[in-house]
N, C-alpha and C positions, 0 to 999 in steps of 0.2 A: 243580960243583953246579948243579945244573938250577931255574934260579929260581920254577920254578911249587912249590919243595919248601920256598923261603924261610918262614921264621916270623914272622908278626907279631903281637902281641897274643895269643899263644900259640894261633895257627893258621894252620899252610899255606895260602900264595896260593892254592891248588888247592880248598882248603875253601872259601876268603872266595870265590872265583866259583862254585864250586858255590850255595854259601849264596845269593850273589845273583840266581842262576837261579832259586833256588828259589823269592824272593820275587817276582822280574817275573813269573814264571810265573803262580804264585798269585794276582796282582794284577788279571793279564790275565785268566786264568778267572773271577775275580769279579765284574772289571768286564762282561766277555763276557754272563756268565749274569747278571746286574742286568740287561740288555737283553733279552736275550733274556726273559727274566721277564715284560717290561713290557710289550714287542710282544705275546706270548702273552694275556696279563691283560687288553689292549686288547678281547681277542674272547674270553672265556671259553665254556669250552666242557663242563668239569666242577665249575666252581663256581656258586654264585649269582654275579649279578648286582655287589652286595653287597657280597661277601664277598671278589672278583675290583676291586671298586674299595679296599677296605679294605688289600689284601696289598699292589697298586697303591702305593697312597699309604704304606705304610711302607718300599715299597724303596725310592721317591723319596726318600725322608726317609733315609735312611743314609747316612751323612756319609761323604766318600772319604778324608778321615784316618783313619776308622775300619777301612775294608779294607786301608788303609798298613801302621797299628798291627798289624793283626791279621796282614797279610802277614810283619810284621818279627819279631814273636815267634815264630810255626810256621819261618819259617827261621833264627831263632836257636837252633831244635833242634840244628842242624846241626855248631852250634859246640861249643867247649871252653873253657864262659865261667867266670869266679869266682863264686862264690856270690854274693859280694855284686852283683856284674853282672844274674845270671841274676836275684837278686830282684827287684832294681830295675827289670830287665825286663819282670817278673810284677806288678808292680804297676802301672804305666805302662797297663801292656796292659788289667788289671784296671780302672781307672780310666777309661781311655776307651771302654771296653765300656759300665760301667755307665752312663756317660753316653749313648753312644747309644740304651740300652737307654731311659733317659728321656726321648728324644727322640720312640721306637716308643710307647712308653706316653702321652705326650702329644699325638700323633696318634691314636692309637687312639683314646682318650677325647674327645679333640674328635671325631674322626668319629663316633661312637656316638651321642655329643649332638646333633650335627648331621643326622642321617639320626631322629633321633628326634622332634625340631621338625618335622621335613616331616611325618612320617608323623602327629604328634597333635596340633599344635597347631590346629587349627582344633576338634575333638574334647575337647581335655585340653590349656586351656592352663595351668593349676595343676600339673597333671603334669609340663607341660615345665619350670615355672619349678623345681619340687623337684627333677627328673634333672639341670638347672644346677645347681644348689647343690649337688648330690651329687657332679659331677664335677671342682667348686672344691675338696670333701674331698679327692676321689681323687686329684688332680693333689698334693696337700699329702701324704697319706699316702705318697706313691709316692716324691716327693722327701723324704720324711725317710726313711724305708727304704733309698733308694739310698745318702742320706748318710752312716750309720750303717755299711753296708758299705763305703762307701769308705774310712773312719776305719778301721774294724775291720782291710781290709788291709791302710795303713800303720802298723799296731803303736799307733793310738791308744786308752788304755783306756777301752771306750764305757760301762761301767758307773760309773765315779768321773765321768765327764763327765753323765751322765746325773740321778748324785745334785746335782751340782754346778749344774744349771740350775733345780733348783728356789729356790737362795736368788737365781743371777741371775735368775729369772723374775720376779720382786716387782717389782725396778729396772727390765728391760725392761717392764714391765706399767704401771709410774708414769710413762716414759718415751714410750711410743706409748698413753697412754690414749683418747685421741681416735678414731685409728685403730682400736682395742679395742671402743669405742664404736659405731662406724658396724659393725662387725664383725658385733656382736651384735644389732645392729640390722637388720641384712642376714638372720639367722637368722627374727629374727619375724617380717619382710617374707613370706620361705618356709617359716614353719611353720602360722601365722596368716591368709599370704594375701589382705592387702586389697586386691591387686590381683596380675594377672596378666601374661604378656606376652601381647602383641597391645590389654590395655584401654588405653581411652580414659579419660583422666582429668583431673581439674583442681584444681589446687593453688596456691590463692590466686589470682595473675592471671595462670597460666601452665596453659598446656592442652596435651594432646598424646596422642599413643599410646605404649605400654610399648614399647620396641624392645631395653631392657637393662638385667638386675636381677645388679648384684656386688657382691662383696664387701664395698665402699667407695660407691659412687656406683651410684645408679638412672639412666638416660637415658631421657629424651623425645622422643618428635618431633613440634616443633608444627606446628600448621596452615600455618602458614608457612613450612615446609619446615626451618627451624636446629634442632639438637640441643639439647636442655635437658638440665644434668648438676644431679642434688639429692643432696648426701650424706646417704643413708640414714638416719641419726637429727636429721638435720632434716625429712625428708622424714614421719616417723612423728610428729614434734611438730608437723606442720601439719595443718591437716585438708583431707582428699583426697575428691572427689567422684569416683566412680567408676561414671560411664554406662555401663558394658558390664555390669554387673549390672541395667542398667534393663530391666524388663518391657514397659512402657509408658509410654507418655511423655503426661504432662499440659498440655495446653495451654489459653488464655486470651484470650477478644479483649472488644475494646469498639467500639462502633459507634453515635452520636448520626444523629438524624434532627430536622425545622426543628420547632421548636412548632406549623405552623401543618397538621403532617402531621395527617389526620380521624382519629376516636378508632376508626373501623373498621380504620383503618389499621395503627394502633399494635396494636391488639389481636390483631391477627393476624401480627405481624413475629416473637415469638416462636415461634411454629409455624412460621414458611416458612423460620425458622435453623435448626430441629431437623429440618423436612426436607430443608432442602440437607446437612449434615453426614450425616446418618444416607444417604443415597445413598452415601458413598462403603465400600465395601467393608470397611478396617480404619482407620474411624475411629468411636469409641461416644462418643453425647453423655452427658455429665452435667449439664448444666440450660443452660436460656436464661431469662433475665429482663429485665422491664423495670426497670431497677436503680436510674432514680433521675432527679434534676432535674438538670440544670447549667445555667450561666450563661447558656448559648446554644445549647443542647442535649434531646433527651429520651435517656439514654442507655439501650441497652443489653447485657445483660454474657452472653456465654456460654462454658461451661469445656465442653472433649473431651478425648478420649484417644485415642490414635494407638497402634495394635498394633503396637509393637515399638521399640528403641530409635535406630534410623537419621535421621540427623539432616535427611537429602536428601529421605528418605520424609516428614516432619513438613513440612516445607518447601513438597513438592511437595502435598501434600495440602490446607496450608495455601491455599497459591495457589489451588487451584481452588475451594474453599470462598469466596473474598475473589470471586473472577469472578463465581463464580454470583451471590453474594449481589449485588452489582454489579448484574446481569443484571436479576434478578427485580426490582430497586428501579427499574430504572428500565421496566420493561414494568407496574410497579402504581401508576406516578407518585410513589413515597416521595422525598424528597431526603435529601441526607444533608448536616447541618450542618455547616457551620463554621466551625472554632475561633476565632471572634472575638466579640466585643459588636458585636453588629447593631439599628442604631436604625430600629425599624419607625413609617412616618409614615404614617396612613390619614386618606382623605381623606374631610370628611363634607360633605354634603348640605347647603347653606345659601339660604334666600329671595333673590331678586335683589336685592331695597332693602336688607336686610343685607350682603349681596356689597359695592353699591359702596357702604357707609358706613365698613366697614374699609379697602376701597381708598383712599376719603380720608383716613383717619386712616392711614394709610399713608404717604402722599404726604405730608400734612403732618408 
């Protein structure tokens, strides 16, 4: 008897190397064309741009278990299996599909969101933060869908499981209430929109730009370069100053000059503030005044507005406003006081025979 005709597991050694051929074969094609796929898609030629990085990144993403899997079931045709084998095969197989399949879909979905930030967020960044949150659903929807068929084809009955999580949802619901919490709070963040990604914002004594709005926790990044993490329903219970909605930006200065400045002098200091401000191009005065007496001081006060919310812009404009003014005070001789109790001693005119009668009583 010719041992390629031997029976094992109720099939010829001739079957089980056929069978095996059949899978290296298939393996190797799959593997072969994944490459060849990628080389192609490198330089698209009848797709978008796009659409040739999208297909790209999902065959990257296909697990090599998964063309195993798939290789072992299509040459399990070949055999003469038991039912209960052949199911168990079909499920297996079934199972690690859909799981890849979730893999495809969570690339998909991050790339989608990702080419969609580039393209609007400078434009719509309230839009980008909503297409986030939408694709937090979609990634949720996608995995209970998969779930549910993968139960359904191991023979689990998903309708009595389905009634059955409404009473354990109460206990899971008293059990991650917290988490439930920041959840829903993450919801009004993106329906509500007090802030967006990309603003600038400040909450309590912590400042930064939006770099990430989830589920659970919002992220910052401060000025200082570290990440700041807020969880979401603390983040709504504090109160958030949010500069990237600023139009215009108010600003305030004060500036004393000596008592002994001449009343032509003073008189005219608030006109030469409202001209140096009002030169620069987007800065609008809102008043200058002589505002008041201090100790050592004549003070005064004046408030602008800087067109637009750039903190470098207020800054810079600031600075050249402070020069001038600088400038001007000292080409009209103003001084500018200060800040200390200054004891002025003026000296007065006195007779010579009064001179030397306090010299002697001086002396003596």
């Amino acid at each position: 008897m010719n041992w390629l005709d031997s029976a094992y597991f109720g099939n010829a050694v001739n079957i089980w190397l056929l069978t095996a051929l059949i899978i290296l074969s298939l393996y190797l094609v799959l593997e072969i064309g994944r490459k060849t796929l990628l080389k192609h898609l490198s330089k698209p030629r009848f797709f978008s741009e796009r659409a040739a990085a999208l297909a790209a990144d999902l065959i990257r993403n296909t697990r090599t278990i998964s063309i195993i899997v798939f290789a072992l079931y299509i040459g399990s045709f070949n055999l003469d299996l038991p039912a209960k084998a052949a199911n168990l095969a079909k499920t297996a197989t079934i199972l690690v599909l859909l799981l890849q399949a979730a893999f495809w879909g969570n690339r998909a979905i991050t790339f989608w969101v990702s080419e969609y930030q580039k393209r609007k967020m400078r434009e719509d960044a309230a839009g980008v933060t909503t297409m986030t949150a939408l694709s937090y659903a979609g990634r949720v929807v996608m995995w209970i869908i998969l779930v549910l068929i993968a139960l359904d084809n191991m023979g689990v009955n998903i309708t009595a499981m389905i009634a059955g999580l409404g009473i354990g949802g109460i206990a899971v619901a008293l059990a991650v209430q917290n988490v439930l919490k920041d959840l829903f709070a993450s919801l009004s963040i993106i329906l509500d929109k007090p802030f967006v990604y990309g603003d600038f914002i400040i909450v309590g004594d912590y400042m930064g730009s939006v770099e990430h709005i989830g589920l659970k926790t919002t992220r910052i990044k401060s000025l200082s370069g570290e990440q700041i993490v807020f969880s979401n329903s603390d983040l709504l219970e504090s109160r958030i100053r949010n500069y990237q909605r600023l139009q215009e930006r108010r600003a305030v200065f004060t500036i004393g000059v000596t008592y002994q400045t001449p009343y032509e002098k003073i008189k005219m200091i608030p006109e030469l503030i409202r001209e140096i401000i009002e030169k620069r191009e987007k800065a609008r005065v809102e008043r200058v005044h002589f505002s008041g007496y201090g100790a050592s001081e004549l003070k005064f006060e004046a408030a602008w507005w800087i067109a637009g919310p750039d903190y470098k812009l207020y800054m810079d404009l600031q600075q050249e406003i402070f020069l001038d003014i600088f400038r001007r005070f000292e080409e009209e001789g103003i001084e500018f006081a200060y800040p200390t109790q200054t004891l002025f001693i003026e000296k007065i005119a006195m007779p010579e025979r009064d001179r030397k009668e306090e010299t002697e009583k001086l002396r003596s």
